[in-house]
C-alpha positions in Angstrom: 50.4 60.9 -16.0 54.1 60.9 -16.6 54.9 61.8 -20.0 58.8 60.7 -21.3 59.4 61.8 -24.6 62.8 60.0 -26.4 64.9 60.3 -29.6 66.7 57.7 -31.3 69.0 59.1 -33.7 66.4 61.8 -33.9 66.1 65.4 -32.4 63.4 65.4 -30.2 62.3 69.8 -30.9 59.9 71.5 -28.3 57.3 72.0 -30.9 57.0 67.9 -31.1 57.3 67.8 -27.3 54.0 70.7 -26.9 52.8 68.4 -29.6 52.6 65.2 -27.9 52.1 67.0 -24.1 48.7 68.4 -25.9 47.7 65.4 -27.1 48.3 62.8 -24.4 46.3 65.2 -21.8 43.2 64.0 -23.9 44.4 60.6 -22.8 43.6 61.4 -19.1 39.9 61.4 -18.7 39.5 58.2 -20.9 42.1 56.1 -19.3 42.2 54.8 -15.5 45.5 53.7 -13.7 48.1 54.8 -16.3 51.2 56.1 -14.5 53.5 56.9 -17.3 53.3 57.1 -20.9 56.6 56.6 -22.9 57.0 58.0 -26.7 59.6 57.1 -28.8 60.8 58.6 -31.9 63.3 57.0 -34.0 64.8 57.8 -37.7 65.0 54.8 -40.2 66.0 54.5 -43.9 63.7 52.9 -45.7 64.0 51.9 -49.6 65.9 55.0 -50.9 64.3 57.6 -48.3 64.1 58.2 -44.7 61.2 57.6 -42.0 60.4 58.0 -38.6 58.6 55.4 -36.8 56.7 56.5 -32.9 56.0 54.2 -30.6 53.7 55.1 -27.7 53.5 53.2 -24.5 51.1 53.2 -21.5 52.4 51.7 -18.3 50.4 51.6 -15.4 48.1 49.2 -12.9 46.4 47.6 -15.8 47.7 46.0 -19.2 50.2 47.6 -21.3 49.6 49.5 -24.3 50.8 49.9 -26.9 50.9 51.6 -30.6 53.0 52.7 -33.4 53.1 54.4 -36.8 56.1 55.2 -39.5 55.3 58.1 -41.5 58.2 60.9 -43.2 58.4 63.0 -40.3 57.6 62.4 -36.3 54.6 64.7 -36.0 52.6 62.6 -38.7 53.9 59.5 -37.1 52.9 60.7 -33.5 49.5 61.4 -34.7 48.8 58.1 -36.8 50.3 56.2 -33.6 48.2 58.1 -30.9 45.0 57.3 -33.1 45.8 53.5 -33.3 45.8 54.0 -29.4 42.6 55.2 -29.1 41.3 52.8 -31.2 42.8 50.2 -29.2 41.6 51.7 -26.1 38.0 51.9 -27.3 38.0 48.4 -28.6 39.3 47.4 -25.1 36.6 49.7 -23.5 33.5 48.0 -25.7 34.9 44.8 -25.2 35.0 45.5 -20.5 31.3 46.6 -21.6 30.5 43.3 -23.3 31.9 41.3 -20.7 31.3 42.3 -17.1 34.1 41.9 -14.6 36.7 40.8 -17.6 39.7 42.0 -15.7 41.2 41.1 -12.3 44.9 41.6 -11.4 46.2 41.8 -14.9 49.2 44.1 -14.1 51.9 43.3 -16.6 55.2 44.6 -15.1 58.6 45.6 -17.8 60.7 43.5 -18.0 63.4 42.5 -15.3 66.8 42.9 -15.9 69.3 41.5 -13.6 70.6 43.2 -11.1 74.9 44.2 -11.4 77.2 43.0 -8.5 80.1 45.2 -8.0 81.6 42.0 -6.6 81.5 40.2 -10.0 85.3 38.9 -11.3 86.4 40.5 -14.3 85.0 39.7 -17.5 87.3 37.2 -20.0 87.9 38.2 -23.5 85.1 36.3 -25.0 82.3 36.2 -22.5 80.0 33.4 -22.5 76.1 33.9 -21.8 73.3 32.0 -21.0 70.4 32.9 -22.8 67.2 30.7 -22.4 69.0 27.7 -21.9 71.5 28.3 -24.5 75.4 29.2 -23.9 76.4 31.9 -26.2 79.8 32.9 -26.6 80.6 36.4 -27.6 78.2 37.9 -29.7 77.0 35.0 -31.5 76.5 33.3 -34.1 72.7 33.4 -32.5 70.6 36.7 -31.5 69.0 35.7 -28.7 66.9 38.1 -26.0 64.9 36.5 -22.8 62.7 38.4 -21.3 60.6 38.0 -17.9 57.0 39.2 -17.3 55.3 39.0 -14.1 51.1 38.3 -14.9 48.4 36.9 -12.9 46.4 33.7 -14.8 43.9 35.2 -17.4 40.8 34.0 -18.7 40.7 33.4 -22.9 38.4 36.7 -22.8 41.3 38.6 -20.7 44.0 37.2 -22.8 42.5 38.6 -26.3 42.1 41.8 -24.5 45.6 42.3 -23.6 46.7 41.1 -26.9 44.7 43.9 -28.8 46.3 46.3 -26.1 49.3 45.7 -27.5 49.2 45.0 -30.8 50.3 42.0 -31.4 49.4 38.9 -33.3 49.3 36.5 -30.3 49.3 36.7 -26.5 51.3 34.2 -24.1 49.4 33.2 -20.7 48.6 30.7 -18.2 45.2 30.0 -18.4 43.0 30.4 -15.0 40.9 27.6 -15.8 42.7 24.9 -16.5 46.1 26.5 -15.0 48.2 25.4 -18.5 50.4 27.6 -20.5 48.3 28.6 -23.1 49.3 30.9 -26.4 46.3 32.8 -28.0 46.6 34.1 -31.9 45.3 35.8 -34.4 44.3 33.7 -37.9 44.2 35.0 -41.4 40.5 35.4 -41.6 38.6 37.7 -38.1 38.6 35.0 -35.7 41.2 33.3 -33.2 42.7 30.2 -32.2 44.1 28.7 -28.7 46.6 26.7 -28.1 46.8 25.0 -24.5 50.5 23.0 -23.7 50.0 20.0 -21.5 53.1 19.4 -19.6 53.8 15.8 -19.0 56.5 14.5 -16.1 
């Protein structure tokens, strides 16, 4: 596994880099198909004080995953991170257990940025933008970033799987049953909810 270690706004010291090289070799015997692992640390303020939040990422030939942690200083915040992953990986792990043959394809590719044309005319003073549909001119008065994601269809069961991989509170995917765009989330209380979009001509 490829191991890329980053700053932002940050120094990255060798004793942080020996930490995390130690620690994501544990990460080698447990987890199949990972080709590189990216970790992140960057300084914020925060209130009156300063913190440092670490993101760790696992890109490879299955799902992405993904944790993160803000603590005072980057060790702590490595350490709290890289135990949310393993959490995450052993909820993922229980979960293949539970349900035989969850995954298929499932490969979640970064996204894709477009690619630059030497031959492109030169830029006017105020460059407009289409973002999602929307023409932007400038830089605003609207933040807005699209991103695209390459994914087979997933079953509901595959689709929560992925979303716990990552972290987050809902999961975007075209569902291979019934072939719609679907959006699965997380509810207040320890359960789920699915929403299905029916396209109509």
């Amino acid at each position: 596994m490829d191991v890329t270690i980053t700053g932002r706004r940050i120094q990255v010291t060798d004793s942080f880099r020996e930490q995390v090289a130690k620690k994501m070799s544990e990460l080698d015997s447990r987890v199949d198909k990972v080709i590189r692992a990216e970790v992140q640390a960057q300084a914020e303020i925060r209130g009156a004080g300063e913190a440092v939040r670490v993101e760790i990422t696992l890109v490879g030939k299955g799902p992405v995953v993904r944790a993160e942690a803000i603590a005072g200083d980057k060790s702590q915040a490595f350490d709290e991170a890289f135990d949310h992953l393993k959490i995450r990986l052993r909820k993922a792990q229980d979960r293949r257990r539970t349900h035989r043959n969850l995954r298929r394809v499932g490969f979640v590719e970064p996204a894709i940025e477009p690619p630059v044309s030497e031959d492109q005319p030169t830029a006017p003073a105020h460059p407009v933008k289409k973002v999602g549909g929307l023409e932007i001119q400038g830089d605003g008065p609207m933040v807005v970033r699209e991103k695209l994601f390459w994914s087979a269809p997933l079953t509901l069961a595959q689709a929560l799987d992925e979303m716990e991989l990552v972290g987050h509170d809902f999961f975007l995917y075209v569902d291979a049953d019934s072939a719609l765009p679907s959006v699965v989330y997380r509810r207040k209380a320890y359960d789920y909810g699915v929403i299905h979009l029916q396209v109509t001509q």
